[in-house]
C-alpha positions in Angstrom: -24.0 -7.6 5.5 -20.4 -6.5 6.8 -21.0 -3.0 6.1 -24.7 -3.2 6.6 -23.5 -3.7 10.3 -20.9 -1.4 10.0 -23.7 1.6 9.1 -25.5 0.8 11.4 -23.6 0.7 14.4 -22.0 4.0 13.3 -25.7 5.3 13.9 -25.7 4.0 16.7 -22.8 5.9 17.8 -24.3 8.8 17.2 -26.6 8.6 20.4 -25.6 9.1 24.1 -26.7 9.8 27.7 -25.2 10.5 31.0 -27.1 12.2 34.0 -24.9 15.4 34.4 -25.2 19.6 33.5 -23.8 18.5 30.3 -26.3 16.9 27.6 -25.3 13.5 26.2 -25.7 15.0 22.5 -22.9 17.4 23.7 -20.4 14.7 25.5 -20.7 12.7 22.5 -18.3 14.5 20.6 -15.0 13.3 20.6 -12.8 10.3 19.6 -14.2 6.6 20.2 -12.0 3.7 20.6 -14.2 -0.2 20.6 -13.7 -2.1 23.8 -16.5 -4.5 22.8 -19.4 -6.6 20.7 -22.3 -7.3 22.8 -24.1 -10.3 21.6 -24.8 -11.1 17.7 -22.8 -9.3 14.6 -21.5 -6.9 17.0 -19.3 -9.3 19.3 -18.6 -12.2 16.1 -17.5 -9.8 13.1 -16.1 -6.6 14.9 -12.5 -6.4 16.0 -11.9 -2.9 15.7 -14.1 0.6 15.7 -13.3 4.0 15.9 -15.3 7.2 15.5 -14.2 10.9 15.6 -17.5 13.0 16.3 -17.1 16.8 16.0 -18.9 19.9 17.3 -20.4 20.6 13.7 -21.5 17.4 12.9 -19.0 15.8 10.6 -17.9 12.1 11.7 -15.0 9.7 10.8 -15.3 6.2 11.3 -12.7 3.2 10.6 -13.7 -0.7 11.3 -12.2 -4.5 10.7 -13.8 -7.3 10.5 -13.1 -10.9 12.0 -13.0 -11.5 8.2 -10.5 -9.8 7.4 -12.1 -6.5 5.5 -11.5 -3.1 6.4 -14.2 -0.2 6.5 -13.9 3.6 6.7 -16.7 6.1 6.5 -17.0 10.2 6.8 -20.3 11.8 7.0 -22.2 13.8 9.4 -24.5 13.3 11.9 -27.4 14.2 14.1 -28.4 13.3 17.4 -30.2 14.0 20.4 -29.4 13.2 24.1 -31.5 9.6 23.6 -30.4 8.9 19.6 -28.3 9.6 16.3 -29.2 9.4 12.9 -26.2 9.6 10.9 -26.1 10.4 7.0 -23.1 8.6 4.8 -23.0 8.3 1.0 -26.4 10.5 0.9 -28.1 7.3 3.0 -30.2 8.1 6.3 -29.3 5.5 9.0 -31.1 5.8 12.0 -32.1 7.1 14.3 -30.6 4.6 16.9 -30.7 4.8 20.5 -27.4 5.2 22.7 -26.5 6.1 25.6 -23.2 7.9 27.4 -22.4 6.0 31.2 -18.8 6.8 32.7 -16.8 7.7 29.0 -18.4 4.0 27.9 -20.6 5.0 24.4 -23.0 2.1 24.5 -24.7 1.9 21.2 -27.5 -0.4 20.9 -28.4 -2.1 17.4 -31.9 -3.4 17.0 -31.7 -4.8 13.8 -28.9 -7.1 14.6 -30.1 -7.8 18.7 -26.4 -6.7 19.7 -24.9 -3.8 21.4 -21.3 -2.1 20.8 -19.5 -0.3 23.5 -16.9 2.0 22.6 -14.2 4.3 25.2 -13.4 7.8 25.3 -9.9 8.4 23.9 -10.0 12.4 24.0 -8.9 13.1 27.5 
Protein backbone atom coordinates (compact mmCIF):
# COMPACT_ATOMS: atom_id res chain seq x y z
CA UNK A 1 0.00 0.00 0.00
CA UNK A 2 3.23 2.15 0.90
CA UNK A 3 4.22 2.50 -2.48
CA UNK A 4 0.78 2.35 -3.88
CA UNK A 5 0.57 5.77 -2.18
CA UNK A 6 3.83 6.70 -3.05
CA UNK A 7 2.83 6.34 -7.05
CA UNK A 8 0.30 7.90 -6.70
CA UNK A 9 1.07 11.01 -5.22
CA UNK A 10 4.05 11.29 -7.52
CA UNK A 11 1.13 11.60 -10.19
CA UNK A 12 -0.14 13.88 -8.51
CA UNK A 13 2.80 16.01 -8.63
CA UNK A 14 2.80 16.04 -11.93
CA UNK A 15 -0.15 18.60 -12.13
CA UNK A 16 -0.17 22.41 -11.28
CA UNK A 17 -1.93 25.78 -11.67
CA UNK A 18 -1.23 29.31 -10.93
CA UNK A 19 -3.13 32.31 -12.61
CA UNK A 20 -0.06 34.12 -14.36
CA UNK A 21 1.60 34.49 -18.23
CA UNK A 22 3.27 31.45 -17.32
CA UNK A 23 1.34 27.97 -17.68
CA UNK A 24 1.15 25.79 -14.53
CA UNK A 25 2.56 22.73 -16.82
CA UNK A 26 5.55 25.09 -17.28
CA UNK A 27 6.15 26.33 -13.48
CA UNK A 28 6.02 22.82 -12.56
CA UNK A 29 9.31 22.06 -13.43
CA UNK A 30 11.74 22.19 -10.88
CA UNK A 31 12.75 20.69 -7.49
CA UNK A 32 9.86 19.85 -4.74
CA UNK A 33 10.58 19.72 -1.14
CA UNK A 34 7.09 18.13 1.20
CA UNK A 35 5.87 20.59 3.70
CA UNK A 36 2.78 18.45 4.38
CA UNK A 37 0.08 15.28 4.34
CA UNK A 38 -3.35 16.54 4.12
CA UNK A 39 -5.74 14.23 5.58
CA UNK A 40 -5.59 10.22 5.18
CA UNK A 41 -2.30 8.20 3.91
CA UNK A 42 -0.87 11.40 2.92
CA UNK A 43 -0.52 13.18 6.47
CA UNK A 44 -0.09 9.38 8.60
CA UNK A 45 2.60 7.49 6.36
CA UNK A 46 4.58 10.45 4.67
CA UNK A 47 7.45 12.09 6.38
CA UNK A 48 9.44 13.09 3.61
CA UNK A 49 8.91 13.82 -0.46
CA UNK A 50 10.92 15.22 -2.97
CA UNK A 51 10.53 15.46 -6.76
CA UNK A 52 12.93 16.90 -9.37
CA UNK A 53 10.68 17.65 -12.56
CA UNK A 54 12.58 18.61 -15.79
CA UNK A 55 11.85 20.52 -19.03
CA UNK A 56 11.91 17.11 -21.00
CA UNK A 57 9.87 15.19 -18.99
CA UNK A 58 12.12 12.93 -16.86
CA UNK A 59 11.27 13.03 -12.98
CA UNK A 60 13.16 11.88 -9.76
CA UNK A 61 11.36 11.24 -6.71
CA UNK A 62 12.67 10.03 -3.11
CA UNK A 63 10.05 9.35 -0.04
CA UNK A 64 10.03 7.80 3.81
CA UNK A 65 7.55 6.47 5.39
CA UNK A 66 6.32 6.89 9.14
CA UNK A 67 7.28 3.14 8.89
CA UNK A 68 10.36 3.38 8.45
CA UNK A 69 10.78 2.35 4.50
CA UNK A 70 12.44 4.39 1.99
CA UNK A 71 11.18 4.87 -1.69
CA UNK A 72 12.90 6.34 -4.80
CA UNK A 73 11.42 6.50 -8.30
CA UNK A 74 12.71 7.94 -11.95
CA UNK A 75 10.40 8.11 -14.77
CA UNK A 76 8.90 10.66 -16.86
CA UNK A 77 5.95 12.49 -16.95
CA UNK A 78 3.16 14.33 -18.69
CA UNK A 79 0.99 17.01 -17.60
CA UNK A 80 -1.22 19.64 -18.44
CA UNK A 81 -1.92 23.04 -16.58
CA UNK A 82 -5.00 21.07 -14.53
CA UNK A 83 -3.19 17.33 -14.29
CA UNK A 84 -0.08 14.79 -14.59
CA UNK A 85 0.04 11.42 -15.59
CA UNK A 86 3.34 10.06 -14.74
CA UNK A 87 4.82 6.69 -16.27
CA UNK A 88 7.32 4.56 -13.75
CA UNK A 89 8.47 0.94 -14.29
CA UNK A 90 6.36 1.05 -17.75
CA UNK A 91 3.03 1.69 -15.32
CA UNK A 92 0.56 4.63 -16.33
CA UNK A 93 -0.52 6.46 -13.04
CA UNK A 94 -2.78 9.08 -13.53
CA UNK A 95 -3.81 11.52 -14.56
CA UNK A 96 -4.24 13.44 -11.17
CA UNK A 97 -5.24 16.85 -10.71
CA UNK A 98 -2.88 19.54 -9.10
CA UNK A 99 -2.61 22.74 -8.84
CA UNK A 100 0.45 25.44 -8.52
CA UNK A 101 -0.67 28.53 -5.68
CA UNK A 102 2.32 30.84 -4.40
CA UNK A 103 5.55 27.96 -5.09
CA UNK A 104 3.00 25.57 -2.83
CA UNK A 105 2.48 22.18 -5.43
CA UNK A 106 -0.75 20.94 -3.96
CA UNK A 107 -1.40 17.58 -5.30
CA UNK A 108 -4.70 16.05 -4.64
CA UNK A 109 -5.16 12.16 -4.30
CA UNK A 110 -8.53 10.74 -4.91
CA UNK A 111 -8.05 7.39 -4.29
CA UNK A 112 -6.69 7.87 -0.78
CA UNK A 113 -9.19 11.28 0.08
CA UNK A 114 -5.79 13.18 1.00
CA UNK A 115 -3.85 15.97 -0.44
CA UNK A 116 0.12 16.53 -0.37
CA UNK A 117 1.66 19.92 -0.56
CA UNK A 118 5.02 20.23 -1.54
CA UNK A 119 7.53 23.79 -1.70
CA UNK A 120 9.58 25.14 -4.38
CA UNK A 121 13.35 24.56 -3.56
CA UNK A 122 14.77 25.96 -6.99
CA UNK A 123 15.04 29.59 -6.41
Amino acid sequence: MHKTIIIAVLALVCATSQVSAESSKAKLVGYWKFKRGIGGPCESLIEKLEYTFQKGGKYHGKSKMSTGATLEYSGTYSATDTECTTFIDGQTIGPFPYEITNDILTITQPDFDCKVQLEREDY
